[in-house]
C-alpha positions in Angstrom: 0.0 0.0 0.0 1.1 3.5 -0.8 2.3 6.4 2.0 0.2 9.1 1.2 0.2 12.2 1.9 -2.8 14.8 1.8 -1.9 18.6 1.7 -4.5 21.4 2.6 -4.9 24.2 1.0 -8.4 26.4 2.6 -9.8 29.4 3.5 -13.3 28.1 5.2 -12.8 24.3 5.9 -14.6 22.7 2.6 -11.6 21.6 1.4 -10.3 20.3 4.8 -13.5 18.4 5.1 -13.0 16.6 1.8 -9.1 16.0 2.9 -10.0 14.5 6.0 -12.8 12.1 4.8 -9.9 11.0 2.3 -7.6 10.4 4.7 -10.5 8.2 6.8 -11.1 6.1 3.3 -7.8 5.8 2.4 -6.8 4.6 5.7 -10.0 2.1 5.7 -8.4 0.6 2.2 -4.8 -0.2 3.9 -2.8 3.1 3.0 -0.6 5.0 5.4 -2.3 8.3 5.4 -0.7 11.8 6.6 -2.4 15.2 6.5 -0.8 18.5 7.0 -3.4 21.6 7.5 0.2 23.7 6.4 2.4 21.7 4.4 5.7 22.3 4.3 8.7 21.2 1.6 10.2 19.5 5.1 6.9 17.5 5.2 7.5 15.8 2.0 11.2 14.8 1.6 12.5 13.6 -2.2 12.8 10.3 -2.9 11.5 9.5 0.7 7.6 10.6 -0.2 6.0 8.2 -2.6 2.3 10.0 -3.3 1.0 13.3 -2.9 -3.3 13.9 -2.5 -3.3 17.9 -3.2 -6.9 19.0 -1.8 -7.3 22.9 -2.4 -10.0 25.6 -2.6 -9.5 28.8 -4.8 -9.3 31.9 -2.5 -9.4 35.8 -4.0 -9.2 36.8 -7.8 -7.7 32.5 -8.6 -5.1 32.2 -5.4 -3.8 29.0 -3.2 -5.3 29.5 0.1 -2.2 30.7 2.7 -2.6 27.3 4.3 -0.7 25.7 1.2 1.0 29.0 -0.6 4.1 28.4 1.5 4.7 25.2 0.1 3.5 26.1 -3.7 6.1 29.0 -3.1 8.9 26.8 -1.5 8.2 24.3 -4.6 8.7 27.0 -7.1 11.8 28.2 -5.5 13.4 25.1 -5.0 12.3 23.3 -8.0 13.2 19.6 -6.7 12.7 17.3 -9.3 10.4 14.6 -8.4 10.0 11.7 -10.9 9.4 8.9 -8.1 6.4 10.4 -6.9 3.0 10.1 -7.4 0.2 12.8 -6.8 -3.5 13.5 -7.2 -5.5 16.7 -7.1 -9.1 17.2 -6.0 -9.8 21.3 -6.6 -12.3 23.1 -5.1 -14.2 26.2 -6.6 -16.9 28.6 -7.7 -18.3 28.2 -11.3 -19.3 31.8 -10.9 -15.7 33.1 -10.9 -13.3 33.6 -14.1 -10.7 31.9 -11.8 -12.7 28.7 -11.5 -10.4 25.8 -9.5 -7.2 28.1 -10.4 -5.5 27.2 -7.6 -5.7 23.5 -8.4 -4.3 24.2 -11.7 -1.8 25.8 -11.0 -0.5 22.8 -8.3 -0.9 20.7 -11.3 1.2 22.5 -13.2 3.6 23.3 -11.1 3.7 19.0 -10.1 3.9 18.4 -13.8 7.1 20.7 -13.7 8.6 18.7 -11.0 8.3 15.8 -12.8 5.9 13.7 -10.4 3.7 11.4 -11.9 -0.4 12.1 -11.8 -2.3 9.5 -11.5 -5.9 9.3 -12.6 -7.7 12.5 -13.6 -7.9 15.5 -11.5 -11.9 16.0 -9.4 -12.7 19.3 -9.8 -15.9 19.9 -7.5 -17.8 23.3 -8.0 -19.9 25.0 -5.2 -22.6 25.6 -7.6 -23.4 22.1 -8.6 -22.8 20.3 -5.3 -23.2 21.5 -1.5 -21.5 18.5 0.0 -18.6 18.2 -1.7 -17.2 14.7 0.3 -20.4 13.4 -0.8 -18.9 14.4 -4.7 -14.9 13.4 -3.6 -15.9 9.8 -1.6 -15.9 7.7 -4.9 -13.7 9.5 -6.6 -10.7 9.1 -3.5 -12.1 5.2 -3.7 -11.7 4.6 -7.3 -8.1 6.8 -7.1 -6.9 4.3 -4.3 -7.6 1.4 -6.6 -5.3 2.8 -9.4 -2.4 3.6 -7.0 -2.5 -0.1 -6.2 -2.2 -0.8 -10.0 0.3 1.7 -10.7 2.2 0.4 -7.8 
């Protein structure tokens, strides 16, 4: 089973909701399951951390919440090439907005620069379809648990 680790990014707790029930279902289905509420690069050594589970909201005019700008910002600095590591995203936002789910894209693309490895397709979840977004992100952090055991 994989060691995963789920990093935060929110303003108003949605997104650490979702995190959290994905922790409890990834920890039901064997996984070693870590959360940080403010990651830090420390929290996810290279070539020691095998998978990331990015959970963020979009805060302001498309911005990471503060809770996971210091790593996004650490990331960019640092640039540490990443190939062994695997990562998924689950992106929270507001259809209403220009900068719908920004902040999730630009994790992704800053992962893609790093070279870690995605694995299955991104969830975006928007606040005008859906007010319970764990109900939306339950099957989707089930079926992604089942393809890091096949890309194992």
């Amino acid at each position: 089973m994989a060691k995963i680790k789920i990093l935060v990014g929110t303003v108003y707790g949605n997104a650490l909701e979702v995190a959290e029930m994905c922790q409890q279902k990834l920890s039901e289905q064997g996984h070693e399951v870590e959360l940080f509420r403010q990651p830090d690069i420390e929290d996810i050594p290279v070539g020691v951390t095998d998978t990331l589970l990015v959970c963020t909201s979009t805060t302001g005019q498309g911005e990471i919440p503060d809770s996971l700008l210091k790593l996004y910002c650490q990331l960019k600095d640092r640039s540490p090439l990443m190939p062994d590591t695997r990562y998924g995203i689950i992106t929270l936002g507001d259809s209403s907005y220009d900068t719908f789910a920004e902040a999730g894209m630009l994790m992704e693309a800053l992962l893609q620069e790093l070279q870690l490895k995605r694995v299955g397709s991104p969830l975006v979840i928007d606040a005008c379809e859906t007010m319970a977004p764990c109900e939306e992100a339950e099957p989707w952090v089930v079926s992604w648990s089942e393809l890091l055991s096949e890309s194992a």
